[in-house]
Structures are given as structure tokens and as C-alpha cells.
The first five atom37 places (N, CA, C, CB, O) and aatype in JSON, in Angstrom:
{
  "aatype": [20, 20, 20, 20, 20, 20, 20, 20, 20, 20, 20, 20, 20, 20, 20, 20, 20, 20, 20, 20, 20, 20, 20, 20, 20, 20, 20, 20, 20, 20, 20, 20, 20, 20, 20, 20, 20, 20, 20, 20, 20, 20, 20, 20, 20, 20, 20, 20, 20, 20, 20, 20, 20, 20, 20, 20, 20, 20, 20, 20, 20, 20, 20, 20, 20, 20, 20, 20, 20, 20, 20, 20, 20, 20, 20, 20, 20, 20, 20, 20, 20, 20, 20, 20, 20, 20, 20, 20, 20, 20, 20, 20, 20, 20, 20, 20, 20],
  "atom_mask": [
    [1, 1, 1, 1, 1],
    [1, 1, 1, 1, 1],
    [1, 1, 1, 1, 1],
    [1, 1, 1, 1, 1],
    [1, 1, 1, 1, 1],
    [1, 1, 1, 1, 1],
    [1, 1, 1, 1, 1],
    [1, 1, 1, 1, 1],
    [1, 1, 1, 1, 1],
    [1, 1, 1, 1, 1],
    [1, 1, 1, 1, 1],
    [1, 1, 1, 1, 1],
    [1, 1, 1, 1, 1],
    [1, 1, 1, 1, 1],
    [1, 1, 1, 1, 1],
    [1, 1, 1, 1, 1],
    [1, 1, 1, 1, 1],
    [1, 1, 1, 1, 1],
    [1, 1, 1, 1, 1],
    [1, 1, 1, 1, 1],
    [1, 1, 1, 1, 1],
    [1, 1, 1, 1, 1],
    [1, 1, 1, 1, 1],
    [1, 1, 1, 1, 1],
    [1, 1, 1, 1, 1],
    [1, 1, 1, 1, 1],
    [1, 1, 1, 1, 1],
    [1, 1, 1, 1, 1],
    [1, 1, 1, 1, 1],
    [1, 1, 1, 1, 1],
    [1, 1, 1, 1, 1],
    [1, 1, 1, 1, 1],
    [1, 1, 1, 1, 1],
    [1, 1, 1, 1, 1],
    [1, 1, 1, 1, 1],
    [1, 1, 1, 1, 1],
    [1, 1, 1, 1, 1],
    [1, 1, 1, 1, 1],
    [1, 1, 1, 1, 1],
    [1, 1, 1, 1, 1],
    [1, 1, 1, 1, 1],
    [1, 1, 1, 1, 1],
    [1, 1, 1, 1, 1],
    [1, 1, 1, 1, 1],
    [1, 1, 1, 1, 1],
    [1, 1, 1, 1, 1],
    [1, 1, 1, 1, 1],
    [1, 1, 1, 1, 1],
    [1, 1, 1, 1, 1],
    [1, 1, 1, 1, 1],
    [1, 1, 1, 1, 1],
    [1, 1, 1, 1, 1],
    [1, 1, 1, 1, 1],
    [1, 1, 1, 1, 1],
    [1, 1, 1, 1, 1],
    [1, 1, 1, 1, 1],
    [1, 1, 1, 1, 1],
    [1, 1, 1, 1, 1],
    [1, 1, 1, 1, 1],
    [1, 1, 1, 1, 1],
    [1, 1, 1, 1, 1],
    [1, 1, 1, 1, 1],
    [1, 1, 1, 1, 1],
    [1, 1, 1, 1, 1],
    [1, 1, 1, 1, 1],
    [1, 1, 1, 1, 1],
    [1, 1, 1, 1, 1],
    [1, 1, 1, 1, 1],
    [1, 1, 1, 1, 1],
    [1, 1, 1, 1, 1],
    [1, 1, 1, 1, 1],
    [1, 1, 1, 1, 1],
    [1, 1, 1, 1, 1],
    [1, 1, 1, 1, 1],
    [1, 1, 1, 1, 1],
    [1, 1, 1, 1, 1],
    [1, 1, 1, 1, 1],
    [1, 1, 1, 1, 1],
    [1, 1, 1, 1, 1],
    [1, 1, 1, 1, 1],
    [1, 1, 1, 1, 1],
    [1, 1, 1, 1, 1],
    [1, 1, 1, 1, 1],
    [1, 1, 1, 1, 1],
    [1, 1, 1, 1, 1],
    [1, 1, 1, 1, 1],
    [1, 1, 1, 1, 1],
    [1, 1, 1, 1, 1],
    [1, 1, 1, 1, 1],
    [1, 1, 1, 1, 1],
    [1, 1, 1, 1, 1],
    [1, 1, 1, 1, 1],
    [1, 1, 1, 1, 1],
    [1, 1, 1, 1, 1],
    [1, 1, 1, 1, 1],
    [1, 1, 1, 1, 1],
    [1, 1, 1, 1, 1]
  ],
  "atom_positions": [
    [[-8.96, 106.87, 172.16], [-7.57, 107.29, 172.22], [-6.65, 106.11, 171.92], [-7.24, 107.89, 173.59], [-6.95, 105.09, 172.53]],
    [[-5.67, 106.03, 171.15], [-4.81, 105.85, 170.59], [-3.45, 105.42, 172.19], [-4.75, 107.22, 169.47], [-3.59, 105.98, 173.27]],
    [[-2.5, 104.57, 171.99], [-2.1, 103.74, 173.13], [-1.0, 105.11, 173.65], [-1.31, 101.92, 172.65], [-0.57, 105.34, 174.77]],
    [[-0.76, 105.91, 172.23], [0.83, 107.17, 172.54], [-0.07, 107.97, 173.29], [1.81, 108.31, 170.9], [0.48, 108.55, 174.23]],
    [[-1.15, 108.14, 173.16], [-2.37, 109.29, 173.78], [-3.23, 109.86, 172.92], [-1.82, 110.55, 174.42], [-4.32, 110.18, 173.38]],
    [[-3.02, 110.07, 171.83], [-3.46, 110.91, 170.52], [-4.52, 110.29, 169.84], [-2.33, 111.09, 169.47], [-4.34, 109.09, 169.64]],
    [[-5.55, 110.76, 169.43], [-6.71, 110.14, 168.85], [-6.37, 110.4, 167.34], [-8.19, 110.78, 169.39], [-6.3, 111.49, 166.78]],
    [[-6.13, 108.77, 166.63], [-5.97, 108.33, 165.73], [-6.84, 109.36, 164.32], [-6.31, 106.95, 166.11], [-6.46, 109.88, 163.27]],
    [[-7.66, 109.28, 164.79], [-8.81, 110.0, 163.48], [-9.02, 111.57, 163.57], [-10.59, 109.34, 163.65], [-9.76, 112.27, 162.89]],
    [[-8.05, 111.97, 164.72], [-8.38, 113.86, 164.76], [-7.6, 114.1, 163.42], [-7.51, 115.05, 166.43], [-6.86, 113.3, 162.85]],
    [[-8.02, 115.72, 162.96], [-7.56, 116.2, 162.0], [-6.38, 116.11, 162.48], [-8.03, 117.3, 161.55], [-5.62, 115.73, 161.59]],
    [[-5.83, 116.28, 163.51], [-4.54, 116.94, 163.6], [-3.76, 116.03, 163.16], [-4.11, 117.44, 164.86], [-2.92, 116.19, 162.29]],
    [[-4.07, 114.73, 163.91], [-3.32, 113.02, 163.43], [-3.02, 113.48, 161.67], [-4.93, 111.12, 163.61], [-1.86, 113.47, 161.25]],
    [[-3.95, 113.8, 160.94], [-4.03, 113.18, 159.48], [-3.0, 114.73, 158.99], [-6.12, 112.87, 158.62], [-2.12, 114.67, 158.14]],
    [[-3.25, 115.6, 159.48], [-2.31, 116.61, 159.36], [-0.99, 116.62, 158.99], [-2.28, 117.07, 160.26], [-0.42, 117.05, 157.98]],
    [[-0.36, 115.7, 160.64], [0.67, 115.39, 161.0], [1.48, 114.31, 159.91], [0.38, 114.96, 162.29], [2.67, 114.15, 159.62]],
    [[0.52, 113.84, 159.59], [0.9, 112.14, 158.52], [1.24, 113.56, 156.96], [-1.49, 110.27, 158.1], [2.3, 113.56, 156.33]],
    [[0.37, 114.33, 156.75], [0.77, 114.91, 155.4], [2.1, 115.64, 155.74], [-0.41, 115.97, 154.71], [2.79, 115.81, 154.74]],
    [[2.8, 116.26, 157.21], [3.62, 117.4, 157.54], [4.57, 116.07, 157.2], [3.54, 118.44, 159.18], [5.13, 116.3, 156.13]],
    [[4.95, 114.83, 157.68], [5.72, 114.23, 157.43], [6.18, 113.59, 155.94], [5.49, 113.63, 158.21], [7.23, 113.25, 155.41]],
    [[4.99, 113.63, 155.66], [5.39, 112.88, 153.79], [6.08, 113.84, 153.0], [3.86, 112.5, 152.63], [6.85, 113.63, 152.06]],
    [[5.58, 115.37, 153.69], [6.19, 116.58, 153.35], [7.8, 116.83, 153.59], [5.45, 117.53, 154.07], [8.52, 117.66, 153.05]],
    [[7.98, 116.25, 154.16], [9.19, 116.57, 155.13], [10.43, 115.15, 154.43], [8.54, 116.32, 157.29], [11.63, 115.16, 154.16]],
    [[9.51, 114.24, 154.36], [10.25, 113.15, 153.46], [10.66, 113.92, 151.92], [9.07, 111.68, 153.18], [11.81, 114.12, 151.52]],
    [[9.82, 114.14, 151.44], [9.77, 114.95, 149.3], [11.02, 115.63, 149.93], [7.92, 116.58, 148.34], [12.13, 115.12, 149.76]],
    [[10.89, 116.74, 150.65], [12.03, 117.68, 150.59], [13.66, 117.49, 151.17], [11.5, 118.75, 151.26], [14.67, 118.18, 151.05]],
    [[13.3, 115.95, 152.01], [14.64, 115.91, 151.84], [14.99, 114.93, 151.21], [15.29, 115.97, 152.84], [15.92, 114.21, 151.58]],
    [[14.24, 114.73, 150.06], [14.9, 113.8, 148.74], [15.19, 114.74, 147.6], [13.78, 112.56, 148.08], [15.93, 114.54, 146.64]],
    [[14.41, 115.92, 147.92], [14.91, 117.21, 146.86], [16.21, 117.22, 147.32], [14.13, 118.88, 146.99], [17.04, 117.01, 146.43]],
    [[16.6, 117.37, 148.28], [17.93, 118.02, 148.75], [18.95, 117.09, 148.48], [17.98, 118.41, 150.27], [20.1, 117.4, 148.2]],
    [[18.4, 115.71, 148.6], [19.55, 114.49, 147.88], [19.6, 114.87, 146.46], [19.01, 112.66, 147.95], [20.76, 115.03, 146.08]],
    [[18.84, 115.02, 145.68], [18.57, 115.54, 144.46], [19.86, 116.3, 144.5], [17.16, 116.32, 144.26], [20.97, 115.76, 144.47]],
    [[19.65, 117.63, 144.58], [20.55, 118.67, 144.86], [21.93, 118.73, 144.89], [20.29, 119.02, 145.82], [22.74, 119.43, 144.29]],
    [[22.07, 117.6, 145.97], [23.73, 117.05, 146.0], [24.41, 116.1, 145.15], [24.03, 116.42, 147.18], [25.57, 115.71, 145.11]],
    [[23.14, 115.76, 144.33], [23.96, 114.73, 143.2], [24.12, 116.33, 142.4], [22.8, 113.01, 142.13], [25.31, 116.54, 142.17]],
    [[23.17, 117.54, 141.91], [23.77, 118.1, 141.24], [24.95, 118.95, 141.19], [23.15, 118.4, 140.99], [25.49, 119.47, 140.21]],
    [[25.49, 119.0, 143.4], [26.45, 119.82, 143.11], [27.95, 118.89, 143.1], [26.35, 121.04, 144.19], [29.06, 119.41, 143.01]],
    [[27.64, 117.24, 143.23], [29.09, 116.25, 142.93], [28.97, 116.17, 141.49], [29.16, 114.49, 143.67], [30.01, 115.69, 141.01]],
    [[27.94, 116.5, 140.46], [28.02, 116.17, 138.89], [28.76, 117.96, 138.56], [25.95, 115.67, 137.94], [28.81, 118.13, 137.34]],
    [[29.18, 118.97, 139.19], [29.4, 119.99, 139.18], [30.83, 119.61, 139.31], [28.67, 120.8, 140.0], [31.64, 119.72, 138.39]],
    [[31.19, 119.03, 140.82], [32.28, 119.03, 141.63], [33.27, 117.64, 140.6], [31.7, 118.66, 143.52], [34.47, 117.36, 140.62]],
    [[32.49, 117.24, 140.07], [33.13, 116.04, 138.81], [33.8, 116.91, 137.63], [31.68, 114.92, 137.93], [34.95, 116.77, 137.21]],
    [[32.87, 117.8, 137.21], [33.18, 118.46, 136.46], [34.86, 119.16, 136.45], [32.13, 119.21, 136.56], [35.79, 118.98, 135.65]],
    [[34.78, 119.87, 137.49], [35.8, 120.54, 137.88], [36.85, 119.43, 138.41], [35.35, 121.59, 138.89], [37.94, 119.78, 138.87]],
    [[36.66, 118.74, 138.37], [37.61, 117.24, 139.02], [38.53, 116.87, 137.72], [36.38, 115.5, 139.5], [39.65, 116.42, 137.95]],
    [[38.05, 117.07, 136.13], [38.27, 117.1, 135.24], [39.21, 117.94, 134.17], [37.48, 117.01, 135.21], [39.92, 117.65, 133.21]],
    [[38.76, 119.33, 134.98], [39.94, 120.16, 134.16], [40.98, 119.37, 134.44], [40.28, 121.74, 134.58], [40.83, 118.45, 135.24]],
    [[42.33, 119.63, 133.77], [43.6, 120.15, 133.62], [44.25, 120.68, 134.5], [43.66, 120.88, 132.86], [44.91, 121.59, 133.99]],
    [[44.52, 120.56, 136.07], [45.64, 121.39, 135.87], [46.73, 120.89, 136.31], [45.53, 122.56, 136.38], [46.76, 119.76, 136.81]],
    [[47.65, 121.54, 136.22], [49.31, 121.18, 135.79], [50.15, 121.9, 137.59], [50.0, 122.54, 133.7], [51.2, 121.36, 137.93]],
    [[50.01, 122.17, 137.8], [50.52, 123.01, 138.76], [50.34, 122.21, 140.01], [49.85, 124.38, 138.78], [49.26, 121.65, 140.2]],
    [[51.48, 122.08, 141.06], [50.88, 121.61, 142.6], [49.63, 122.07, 143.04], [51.74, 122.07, 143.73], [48.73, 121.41, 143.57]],
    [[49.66, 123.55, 142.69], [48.19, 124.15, 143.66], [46.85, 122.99, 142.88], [47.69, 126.53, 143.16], [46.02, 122.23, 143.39]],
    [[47.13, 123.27, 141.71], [45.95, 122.42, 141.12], [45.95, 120.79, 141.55], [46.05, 122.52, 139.43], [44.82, 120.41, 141.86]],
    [[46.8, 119.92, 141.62], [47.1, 119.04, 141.92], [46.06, 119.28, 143.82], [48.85, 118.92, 141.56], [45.07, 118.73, 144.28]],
    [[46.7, 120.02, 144.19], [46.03, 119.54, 145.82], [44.22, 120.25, 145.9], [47.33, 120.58, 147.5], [43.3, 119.91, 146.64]],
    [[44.24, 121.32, 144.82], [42.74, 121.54, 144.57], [42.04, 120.55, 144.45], [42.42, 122.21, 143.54], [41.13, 120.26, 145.24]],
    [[42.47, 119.66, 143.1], [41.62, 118.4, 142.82], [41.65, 117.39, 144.19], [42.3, 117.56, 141.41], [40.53, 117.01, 144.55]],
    [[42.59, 117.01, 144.84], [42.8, 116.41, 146.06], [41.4, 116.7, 146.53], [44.06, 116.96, 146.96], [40.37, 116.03, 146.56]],
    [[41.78, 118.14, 146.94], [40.78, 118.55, 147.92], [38.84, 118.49, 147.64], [41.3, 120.09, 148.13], [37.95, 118.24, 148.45]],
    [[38.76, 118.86, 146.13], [37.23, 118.41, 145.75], [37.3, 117.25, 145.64], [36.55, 118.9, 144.55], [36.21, 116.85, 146.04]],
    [[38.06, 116.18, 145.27], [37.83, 114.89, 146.13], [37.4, 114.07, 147.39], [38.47, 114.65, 146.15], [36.84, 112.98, 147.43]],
    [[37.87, 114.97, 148.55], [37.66, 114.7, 149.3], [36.61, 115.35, 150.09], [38.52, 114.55, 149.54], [36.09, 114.86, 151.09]],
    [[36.29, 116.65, 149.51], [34.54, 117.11, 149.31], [33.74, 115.9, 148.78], [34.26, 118.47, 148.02], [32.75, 115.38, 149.3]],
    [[34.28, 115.61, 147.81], [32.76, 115.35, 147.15], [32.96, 113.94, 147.92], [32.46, 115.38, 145.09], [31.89, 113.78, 148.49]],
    [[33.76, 112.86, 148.21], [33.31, 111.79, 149.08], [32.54, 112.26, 150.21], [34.42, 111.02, 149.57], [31.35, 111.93, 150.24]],
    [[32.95, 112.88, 151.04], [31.72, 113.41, 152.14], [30.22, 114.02, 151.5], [32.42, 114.8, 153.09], [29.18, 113.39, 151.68]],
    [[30.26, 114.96, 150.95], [29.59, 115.07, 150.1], [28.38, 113.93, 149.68], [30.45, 115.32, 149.31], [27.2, 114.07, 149.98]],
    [[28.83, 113.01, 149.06], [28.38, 111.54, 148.44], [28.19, 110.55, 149.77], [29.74, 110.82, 147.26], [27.67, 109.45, 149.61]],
    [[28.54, 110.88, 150.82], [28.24, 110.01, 152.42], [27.21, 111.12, 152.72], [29.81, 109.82, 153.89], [26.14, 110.55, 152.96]],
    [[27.05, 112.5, 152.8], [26.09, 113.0, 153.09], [24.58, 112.63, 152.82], [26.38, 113.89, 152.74], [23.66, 112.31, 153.57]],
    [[24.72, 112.82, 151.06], [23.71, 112.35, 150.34], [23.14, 111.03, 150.5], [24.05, 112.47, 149.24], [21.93, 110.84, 150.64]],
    [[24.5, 109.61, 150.44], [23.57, 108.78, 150.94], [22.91, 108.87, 152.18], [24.02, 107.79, 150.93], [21.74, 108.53, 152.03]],
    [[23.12, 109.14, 153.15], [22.78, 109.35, 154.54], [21.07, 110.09, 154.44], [24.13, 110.48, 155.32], [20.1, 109.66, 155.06]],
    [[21.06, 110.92, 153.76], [19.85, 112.07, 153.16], [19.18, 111.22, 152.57], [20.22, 113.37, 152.07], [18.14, 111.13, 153.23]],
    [[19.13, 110.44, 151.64], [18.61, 109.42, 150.97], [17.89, 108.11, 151.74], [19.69, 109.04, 150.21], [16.83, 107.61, 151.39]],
    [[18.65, 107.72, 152.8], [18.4, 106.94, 153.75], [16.74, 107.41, 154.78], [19.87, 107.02, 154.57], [15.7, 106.83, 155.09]],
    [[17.28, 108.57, 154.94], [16.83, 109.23, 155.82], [15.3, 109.57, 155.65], [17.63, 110.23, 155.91], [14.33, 109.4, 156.39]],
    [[15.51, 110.25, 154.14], [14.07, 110.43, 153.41], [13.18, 109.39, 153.23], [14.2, 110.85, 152.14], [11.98, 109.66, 153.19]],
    [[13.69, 107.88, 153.09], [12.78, 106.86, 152.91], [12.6, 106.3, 153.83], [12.97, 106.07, 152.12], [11.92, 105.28, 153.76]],
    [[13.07, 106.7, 154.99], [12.45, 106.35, 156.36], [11.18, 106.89, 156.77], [13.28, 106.74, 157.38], [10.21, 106.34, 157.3]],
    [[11.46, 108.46, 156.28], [10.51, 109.45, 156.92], [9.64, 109.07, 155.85], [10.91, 111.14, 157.15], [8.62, 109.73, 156.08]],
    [[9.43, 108.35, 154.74], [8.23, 108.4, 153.56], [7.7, 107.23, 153.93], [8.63, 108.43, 151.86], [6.49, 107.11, 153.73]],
    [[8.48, 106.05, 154.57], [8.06, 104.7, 154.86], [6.86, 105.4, 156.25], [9.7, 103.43, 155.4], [5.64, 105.32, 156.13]],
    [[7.51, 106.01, 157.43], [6.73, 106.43, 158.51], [5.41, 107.23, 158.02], [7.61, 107.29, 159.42], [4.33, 107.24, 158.61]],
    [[5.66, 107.75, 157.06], [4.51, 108.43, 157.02], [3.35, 107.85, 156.16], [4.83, 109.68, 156.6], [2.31, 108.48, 156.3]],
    [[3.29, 106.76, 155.28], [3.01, 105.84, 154.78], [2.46, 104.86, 156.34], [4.26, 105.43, 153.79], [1.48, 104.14, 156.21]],
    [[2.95, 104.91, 157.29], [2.59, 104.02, 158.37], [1.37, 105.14, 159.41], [4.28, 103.47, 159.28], [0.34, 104.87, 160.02]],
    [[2.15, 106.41, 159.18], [0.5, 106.7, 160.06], [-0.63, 106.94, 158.86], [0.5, 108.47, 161.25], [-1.78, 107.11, 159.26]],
    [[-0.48, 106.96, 157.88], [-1.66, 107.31, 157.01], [-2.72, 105.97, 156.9], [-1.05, 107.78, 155.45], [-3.92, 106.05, 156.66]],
    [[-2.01, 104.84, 157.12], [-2.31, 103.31, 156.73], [-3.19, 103.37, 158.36], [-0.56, 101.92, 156.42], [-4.39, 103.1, 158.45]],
    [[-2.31, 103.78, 159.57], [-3.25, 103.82, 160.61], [-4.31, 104.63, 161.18], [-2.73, 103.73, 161.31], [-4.83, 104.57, 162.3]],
    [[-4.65, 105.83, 159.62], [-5.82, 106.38, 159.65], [-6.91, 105.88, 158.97], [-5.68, 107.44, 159.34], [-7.94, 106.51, 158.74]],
    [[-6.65, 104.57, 158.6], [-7.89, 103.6, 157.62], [-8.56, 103.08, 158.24], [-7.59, 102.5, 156.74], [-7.87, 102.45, 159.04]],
    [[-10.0, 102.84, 158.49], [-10.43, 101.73, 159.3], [-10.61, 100.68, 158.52], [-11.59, 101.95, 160.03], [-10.95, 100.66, 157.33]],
    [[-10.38, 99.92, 159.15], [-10.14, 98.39, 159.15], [-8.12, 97.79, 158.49], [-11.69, 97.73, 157.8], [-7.68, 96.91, 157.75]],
    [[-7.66, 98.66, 159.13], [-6.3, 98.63, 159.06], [-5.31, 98.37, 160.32], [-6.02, 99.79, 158.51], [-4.09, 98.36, 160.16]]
  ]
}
């Protein structure tokens, strides 16, 4: 047994190490994702328009897409933590590691 309690070499351990690497991919898909909906929200940042309403529209997907773009980095962060960790129990399913 392992010092958390858990025996290092059960299936379940090596399981657990793939549920996490899993869990890392998908939320780098989802950073993915949010660059495609600020290259969207750019887009529309771009029209034309002439009018106050349009004027405080653009304001306003501005200030989407900065949160937005703090989200994502944050998601980004997050994912290479969970890919670094899971990279760390897989390394502590090796013997002689």
C-alpha cells in the first residue's frame, strides 16, 4: 500500500491515471472551443455599425470576449495541470520510478 492508502499497481490506480489524462484532452478541447467562439466574437467586433445601439453592442462583445479570453486562459492553465498530474501518477505506476 501506497502512503494515501491505495495500492499503486491495482487496476483501479492505472484506471484512474487514464480518467484523468481524459479529463485533461477535454478540457483543452473546450479551450479550443473558446478561441473559436472569440475568433467569431472578433468577427462581429468588426462589422460596421453606425448607430449608439451598435456602438454599446460592440462595447458589450468586448467585454464578453475579455472574460471570455480570462476564462480560456484559466481552462488552459487548468488542463496542463491535470495532464502534468496525470503524467505523475502514470510515471508512479513504473517500477523502478
Amino acid at each position: 500500500m501506497a502512503a494515501g492508502g491505495t495500492d499503486l499497481d491495482s487496476p483501479q490506480c492505472i484506471s484512474r491515471g487514464a480518467e484523468i489524462q481524459k479529463l485533461g484532452w477535454r478540457m483543452s478541447v473546450c479551450a479550443d472551443q473558446a478561441d473559436a467562439a472569440l475568433a467569431r466574437m472578433a468577427q462581429l467586433q468588426l462589422e460596421q455599425w453606425e448607430s449608439p445601439a451598435g456602438r454599446a453592442y460592440r462595447t458589450t462583445l468586448a467585454l464578453q470576449a475579455a472574460s471570455l479570453r480570462r476564462g480560456r486562459d484559466a481552462l488552459r492553465e487548468a488542463a496542463a495541470v491535470t495532464l502534468r498530474h496525470s503524467r505523475n501518477v502514470a510515471s508512479k505506476l513504473q517500477p523502478g520510478l
